[in-house]
N, C-alpha and C positions, 0 to 999 in steps of 0.2 A: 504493500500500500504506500510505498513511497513515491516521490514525486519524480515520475520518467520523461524525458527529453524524449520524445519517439522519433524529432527531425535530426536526433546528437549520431554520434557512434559510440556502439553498444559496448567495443570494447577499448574506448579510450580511456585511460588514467587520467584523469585531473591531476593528482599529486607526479607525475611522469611529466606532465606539460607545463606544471609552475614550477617543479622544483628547479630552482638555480642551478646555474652549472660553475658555482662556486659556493666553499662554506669557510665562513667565521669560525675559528674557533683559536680563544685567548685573543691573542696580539697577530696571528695569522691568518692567512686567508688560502684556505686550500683549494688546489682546481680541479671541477668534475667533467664528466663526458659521457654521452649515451654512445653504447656500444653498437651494433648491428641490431640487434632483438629490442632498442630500445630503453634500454636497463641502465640506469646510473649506476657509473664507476670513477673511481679514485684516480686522478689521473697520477702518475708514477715516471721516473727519469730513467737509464737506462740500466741504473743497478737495482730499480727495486722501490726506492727512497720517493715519499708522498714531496709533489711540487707543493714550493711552499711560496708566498709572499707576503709583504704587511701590508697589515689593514690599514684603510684607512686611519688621519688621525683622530675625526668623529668617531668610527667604531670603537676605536681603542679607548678613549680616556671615556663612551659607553661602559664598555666592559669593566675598566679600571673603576668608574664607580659604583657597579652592579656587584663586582667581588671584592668589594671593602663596606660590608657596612658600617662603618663608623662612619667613614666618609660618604655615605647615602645618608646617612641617618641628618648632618650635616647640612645637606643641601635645602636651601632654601625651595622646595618644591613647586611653591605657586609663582616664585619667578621666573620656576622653567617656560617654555611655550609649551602649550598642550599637548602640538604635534609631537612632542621629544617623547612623553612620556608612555605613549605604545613602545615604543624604539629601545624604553629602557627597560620595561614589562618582555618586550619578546626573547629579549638577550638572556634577561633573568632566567624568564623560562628555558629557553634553549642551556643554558648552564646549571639547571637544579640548583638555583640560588634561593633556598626555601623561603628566609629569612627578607631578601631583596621583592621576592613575590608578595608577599602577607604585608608588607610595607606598602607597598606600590600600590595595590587595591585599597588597602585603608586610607590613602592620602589621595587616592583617585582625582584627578581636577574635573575632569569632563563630566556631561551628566551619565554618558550611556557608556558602557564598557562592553561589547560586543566581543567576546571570550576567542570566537575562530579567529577572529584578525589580529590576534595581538600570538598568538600559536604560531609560531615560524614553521614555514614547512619545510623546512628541512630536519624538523623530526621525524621524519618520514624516513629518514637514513635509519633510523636504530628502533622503529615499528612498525612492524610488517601491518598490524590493522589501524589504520588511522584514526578509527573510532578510538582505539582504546586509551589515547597520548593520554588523557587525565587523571585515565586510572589506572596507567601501568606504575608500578613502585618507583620509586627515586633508587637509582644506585647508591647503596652506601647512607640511603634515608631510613631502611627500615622498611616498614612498611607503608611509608608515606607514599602519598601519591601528590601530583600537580592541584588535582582538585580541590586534596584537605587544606594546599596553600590559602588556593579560593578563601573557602568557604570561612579559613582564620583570619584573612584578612576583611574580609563582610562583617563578622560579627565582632572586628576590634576598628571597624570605621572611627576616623577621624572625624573632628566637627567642620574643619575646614575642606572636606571634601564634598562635592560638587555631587556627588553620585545619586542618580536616583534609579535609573537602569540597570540590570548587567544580562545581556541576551547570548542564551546557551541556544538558540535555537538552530544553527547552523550545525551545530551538531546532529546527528542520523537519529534513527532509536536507537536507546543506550539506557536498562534498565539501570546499571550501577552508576549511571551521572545524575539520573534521576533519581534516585532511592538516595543518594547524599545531598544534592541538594534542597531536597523533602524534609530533610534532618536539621535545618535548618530550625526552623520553629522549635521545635523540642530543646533542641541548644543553646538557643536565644533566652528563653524562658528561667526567672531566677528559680533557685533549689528551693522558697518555698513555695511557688507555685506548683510545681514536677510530683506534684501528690499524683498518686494513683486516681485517689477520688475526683480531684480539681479533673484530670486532663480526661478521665472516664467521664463524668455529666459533660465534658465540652465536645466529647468526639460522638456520642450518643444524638449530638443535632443534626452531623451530616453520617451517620455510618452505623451500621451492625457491630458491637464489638462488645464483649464482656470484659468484667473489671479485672478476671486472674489475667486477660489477655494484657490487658494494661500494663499490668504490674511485670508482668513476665519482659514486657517491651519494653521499660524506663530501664528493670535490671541488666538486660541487654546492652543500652546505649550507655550505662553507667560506666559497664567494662571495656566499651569498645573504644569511647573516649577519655578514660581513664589519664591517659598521658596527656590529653588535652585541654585538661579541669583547667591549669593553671595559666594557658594560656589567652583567654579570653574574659572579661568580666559578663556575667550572667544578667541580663535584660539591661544591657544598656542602651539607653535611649538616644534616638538617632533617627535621624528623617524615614519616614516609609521608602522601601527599596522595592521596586516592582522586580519579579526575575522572569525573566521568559524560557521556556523549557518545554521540548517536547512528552509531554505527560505520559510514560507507561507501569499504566495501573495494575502491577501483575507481583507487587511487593506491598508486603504493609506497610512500610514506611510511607508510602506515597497518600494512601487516604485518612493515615495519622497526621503527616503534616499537612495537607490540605484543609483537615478540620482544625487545626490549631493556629493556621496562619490569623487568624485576624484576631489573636492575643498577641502579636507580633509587630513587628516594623515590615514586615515580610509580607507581600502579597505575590501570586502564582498567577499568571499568563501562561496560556498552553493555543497552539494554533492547530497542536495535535494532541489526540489522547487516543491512547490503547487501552482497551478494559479487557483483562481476564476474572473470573474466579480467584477469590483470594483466601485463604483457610481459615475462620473464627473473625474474618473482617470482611465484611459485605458494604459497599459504594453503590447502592442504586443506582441505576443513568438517571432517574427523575432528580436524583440528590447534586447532580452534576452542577448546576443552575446557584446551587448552594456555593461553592468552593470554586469556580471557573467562570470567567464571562462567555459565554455561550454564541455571542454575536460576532468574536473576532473568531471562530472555531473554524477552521478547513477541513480538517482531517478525524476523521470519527470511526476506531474499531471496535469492538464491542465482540468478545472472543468470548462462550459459555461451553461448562463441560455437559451441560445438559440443556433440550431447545426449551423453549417459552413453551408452558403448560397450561398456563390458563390465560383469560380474556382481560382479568387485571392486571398481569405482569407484562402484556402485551400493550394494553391503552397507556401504562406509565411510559415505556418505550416512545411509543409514538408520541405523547403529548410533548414527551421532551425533546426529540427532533425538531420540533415545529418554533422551538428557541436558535434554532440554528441558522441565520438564513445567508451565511456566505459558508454554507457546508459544500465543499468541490467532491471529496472524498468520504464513500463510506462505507464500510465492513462490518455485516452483521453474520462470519460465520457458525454455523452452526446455532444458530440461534432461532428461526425460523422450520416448523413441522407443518404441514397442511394436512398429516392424519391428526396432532393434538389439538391445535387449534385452525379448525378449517378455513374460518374465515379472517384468519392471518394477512394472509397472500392479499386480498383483496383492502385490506385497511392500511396493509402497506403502502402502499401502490399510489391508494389518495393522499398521503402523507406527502411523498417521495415528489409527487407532482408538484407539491408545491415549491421546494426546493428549488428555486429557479439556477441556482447556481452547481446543482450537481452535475458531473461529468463522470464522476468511475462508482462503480457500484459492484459490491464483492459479496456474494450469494453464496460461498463454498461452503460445502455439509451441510445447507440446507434443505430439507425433504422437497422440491418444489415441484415433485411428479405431477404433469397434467394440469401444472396450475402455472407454467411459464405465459403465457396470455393474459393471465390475470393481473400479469406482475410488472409486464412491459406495454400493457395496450393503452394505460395512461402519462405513459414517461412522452413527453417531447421536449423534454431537454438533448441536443448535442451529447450522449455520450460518446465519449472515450473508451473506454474502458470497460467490459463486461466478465466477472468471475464465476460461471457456473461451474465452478468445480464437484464431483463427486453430488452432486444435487439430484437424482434418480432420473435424471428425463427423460421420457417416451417417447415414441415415436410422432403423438399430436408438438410436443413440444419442442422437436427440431424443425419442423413444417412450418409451426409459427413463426420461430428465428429465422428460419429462409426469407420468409417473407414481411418480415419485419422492418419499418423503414428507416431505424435507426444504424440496421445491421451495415450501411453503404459508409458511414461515418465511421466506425469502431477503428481504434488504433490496437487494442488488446484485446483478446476471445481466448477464456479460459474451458475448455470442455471437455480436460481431464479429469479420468474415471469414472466415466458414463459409460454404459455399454451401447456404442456406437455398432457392434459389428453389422446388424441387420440393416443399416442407415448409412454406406457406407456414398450411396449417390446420393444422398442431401450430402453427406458431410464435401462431398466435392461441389456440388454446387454453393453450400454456404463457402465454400474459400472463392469461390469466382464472384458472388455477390458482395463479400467484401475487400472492396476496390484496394479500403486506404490501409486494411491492418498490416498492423508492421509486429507485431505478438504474437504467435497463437501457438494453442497449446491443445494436443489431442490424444496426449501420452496414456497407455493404461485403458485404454478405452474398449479392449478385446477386437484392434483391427487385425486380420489378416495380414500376411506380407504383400498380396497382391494389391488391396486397399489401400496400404502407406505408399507402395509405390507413387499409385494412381495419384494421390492428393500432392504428394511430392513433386509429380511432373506439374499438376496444376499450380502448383505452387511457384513455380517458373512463370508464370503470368502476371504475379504481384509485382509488382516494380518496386515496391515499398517494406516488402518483407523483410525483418533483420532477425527474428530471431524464430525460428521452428522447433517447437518439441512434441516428436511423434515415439517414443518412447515403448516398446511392449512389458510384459509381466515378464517373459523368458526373451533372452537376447536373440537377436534370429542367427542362421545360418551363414558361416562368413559368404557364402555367394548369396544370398537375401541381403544381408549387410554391405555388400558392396553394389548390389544394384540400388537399392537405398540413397548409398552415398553416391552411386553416378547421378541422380536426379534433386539430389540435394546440392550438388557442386553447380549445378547451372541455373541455381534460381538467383539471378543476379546483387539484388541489396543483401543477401544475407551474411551474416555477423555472428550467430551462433545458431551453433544446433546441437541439439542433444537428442539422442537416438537410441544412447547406449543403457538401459535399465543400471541399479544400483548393482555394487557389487555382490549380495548377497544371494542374488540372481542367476548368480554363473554356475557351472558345475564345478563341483573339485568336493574333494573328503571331507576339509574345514575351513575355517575362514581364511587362513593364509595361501590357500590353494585359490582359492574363489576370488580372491583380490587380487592375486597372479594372473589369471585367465580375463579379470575385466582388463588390467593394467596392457597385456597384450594386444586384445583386441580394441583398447582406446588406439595404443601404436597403430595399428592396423591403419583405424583410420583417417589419424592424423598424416600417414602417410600416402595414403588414397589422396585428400585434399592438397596434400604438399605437387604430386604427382601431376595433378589437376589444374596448379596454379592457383590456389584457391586456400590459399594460408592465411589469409586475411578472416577465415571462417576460424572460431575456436570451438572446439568438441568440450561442450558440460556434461 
């Protein structure tokens, strides 16, 4: 459910295209270079030895006073320019300068502290996932991480600091940036307020939760930041700090501090929220409206281990949609049954219409057998995006998507794990009636090999297609597999394909044998497309 560029390439690196082909570090400046495959490398002289030269004198007496704090401490801050003081937060950062971090943020000049821009990406050299920069540990820290820098320097703000913003939102999903910055309220709050009972009646307004569960969650955060009692005063008082944060509701921490923020300086912005099930702590959607502004919301998932069973857990749903009205995105897997609640489908649909701004909608594990009609015969919005994943559909309900007028628009068509096999000329005509997709997915779905062919070839008609996943339950025959991959090589825009089932799929005795036999047959085809001129395709 995240937000796809479908005119981008599928498989460009952002961090591969910004990162410098030079890096800082101390009083040096080291020189990089992409190799043939693309890949930053260290550039090197002819014995071995990293080319070196000096930094700039700007960078340097940076650095020089990012690694002295005394001499930070020192500096008169509000006569820096504003502009300097990213400049001397990203060095911090890039040097695990804990001390220069938790400073920097407390004396903040600017209002808004935008967290990705001030992340130098050239930490990208020493983490392989980019998401994780905040909450990878610090060498030599412990188990500190970038973020605990954050969050000490938030809650020891100075009065002369300007801040009233700090937006994480450039950040992906990221349940442990989210679950720490959630922690926020809880930590803010003085030792005697952190009763069990105080923070049990205040969380009881927006949430399900009993009071052992309480107690058990202050003992919890007691230990966790035990090392970090002494460094913060407890409810000090300080202008309100908005944070912006994409919301994923799948931890307690996140719907403890959402109900505690407004004991706080602390208020929570979310442009996204993810809901799962959470264990002895339930967040209603209706409660959402409580803890979140509703009206700047884009992105809405809504994940349940079990679907909507009755007609009031259903109308709470929908009333609180109807809060949402710049909703672009929304995911209700699994959460929708048309045998428990029949007339589901149908109350949805009036809902959804009104949404004037949705564009992707994500149906997967929802029962929607026989009742896709129901579900799409009031949408005239532009979608984008359509996820019927694993949703029972029949054969009336591919007949309807054939001929459905939104089907000409769609950039994404999910309609893995459907049993397609008996449907296998709609499923070729739906690929020809949709002009612009550049998505689709049909993996699992019990086609034949002569079937994937066929959609395959058709599939050379999309001028737009970048990514095809025709997947089976058993991997097929390497000459099935390579007639496959002849008709997969000549569908022009494509960017990825995935074909090859998981490896648990393959034959062999035990698991090491079975990841040997997928690992071959990826080669296989890696080398078919190499063969082909068609390396520009990556095999998932």
């Amino acid at each position: 459910m995240e937000d796809v560029n479908y005119d981008g390439d599928f498989n460009h690196d952002w961090l591969q295209e910004h990162q410098p082909l030079s890096v800082g570090l101390g009083y040096s400046l080291y020189h990089l270079y992409r190799d043939d495959a693309g890949n930053i490398q260290w550039c090197r002289d002819s014995q071995g030895h990293h080319t070196i030269y000096p930094r700039t004198l700007k960078d340097i007496c940076i650095h020089r006073v990012i690694t002295d704090t005394h001499l930070l401490y020192q500096v008169k801050c509000h006569d820096l320019p504003n502009a300097l003081y990213p400049q001397l937060l990203a060095e911090a950062v890039f040097c695990n300068e804990i001390y220069a971090i938790v400073f920097l943020i407390s004396t903040w000049p600017n209002t808004v502290l935008d967290v990705f821009d001030v992340i130098p990406v050239e930490e990208s050299l020493y983490h392989t996932d980019w998401g994780s920069v905040l909450n990878a540990p610090i060498d030599g820290k412990g188990s500190m991480c970038l973020l605990d820098c954050f969050i000490l320097g938030l809650l020891n703000l100075q009065p002369s600091s300007r801040l009233q913003v700090v937006d994480f939102s450039q950040f992906s999903r990221d349940r442990k940036l989210c679950r720490e910055v959630m922690r926020l309220p809880i930590l803010w709050l003085p030792v005697g307020q952190r009763t069990s009972e105080n923070i049990h009646n205040k969380l009881l307004q927006t949430c399900d939760i009993s009071k052992e569960k309480v107690e058990r969650y202050l003992n919890r955060i007691s230990l966790i930041y035990s090392n970090f009692a002494a460094e913060f005063k407890h409810g000090k008082q300080i202008d309100p700090i908005t944070i912006i944060v994409n919301c994923d509701i799948s931890l307690d921490d996140i719907p403890i501090g959402l109900g505690l923020q407004s004991l706080t300086p602390f208020r929570f912005i979310a442009y996204k929220v993810f809901m799962e099930d959470i264990h002895e702590v339930y967040l209603a959607p209706k409660q959402l409206k409580n803890v979140i502004d509703l009206e700047v919301l884009t992105h809405l998932e809504i994940k349940k281990n079990n679907p909507i069973t009755c007609k009031g857990e259903l109308y709470s749903l929908l009333k609180t949609l109807e809060f949402m009205p710049s909703l672009n995105t929304l995911g209700l897997p699994n959460v929708i049954d048309c045998v428990l609640v029949p007339t589901a489908v149908d109350k949805l649909s009036v809902t959804l219409r009104a949404i004037r701004t949705l564009r992707k909608l994500n149906m997967s594990h929802c029962n929607l057998k026989l009742q896709l009609k129901n579900l799409l015969q009031h949408l005239n919005q532009p979608l984008l995006m359509l996820n019927l994943r694993d949703c029972r559909l029949a054969t009336e309900d591919l007949n309807y998507l054939l001929n459905w007028q939104q089907l000409t628009g769609l950039r994404e068509l999910n309609l893995s794990h459907n049993n397609l096999r008996h449907v296998q000329n709609i499923c070729l005509a739906l690929v020809e009636q949709a002009s612009c997709i550049t998505c689709l997915s049909l993996s699992y779905c019990s086609l034949l090999v002569p079937s994937i062919i066929r959609i395959a070839k058709q599939c050379q008609k999309c001028d737009k297609l970048k990514v095809l996943s025709i997947q089976s339950f058993t991997p097929p025959p390497e000459r099935d597999t390579h007639d496959i991959l002849y008709q997969c090589a000549l569908i022009p825009a494509l960017q990825k394909c995935i074909i090859l089932p998981d490896a648990y799929a393959f034959p062999g005795s035990n698991d090491e044998e079975r990841r040997l036999n997928h690992a071959v047959m990826e080669m296989f085809c890696l080398q078919y497309f190499q063969q082909k001129s068609r390396t520009d395709i990556r095999l998932e």
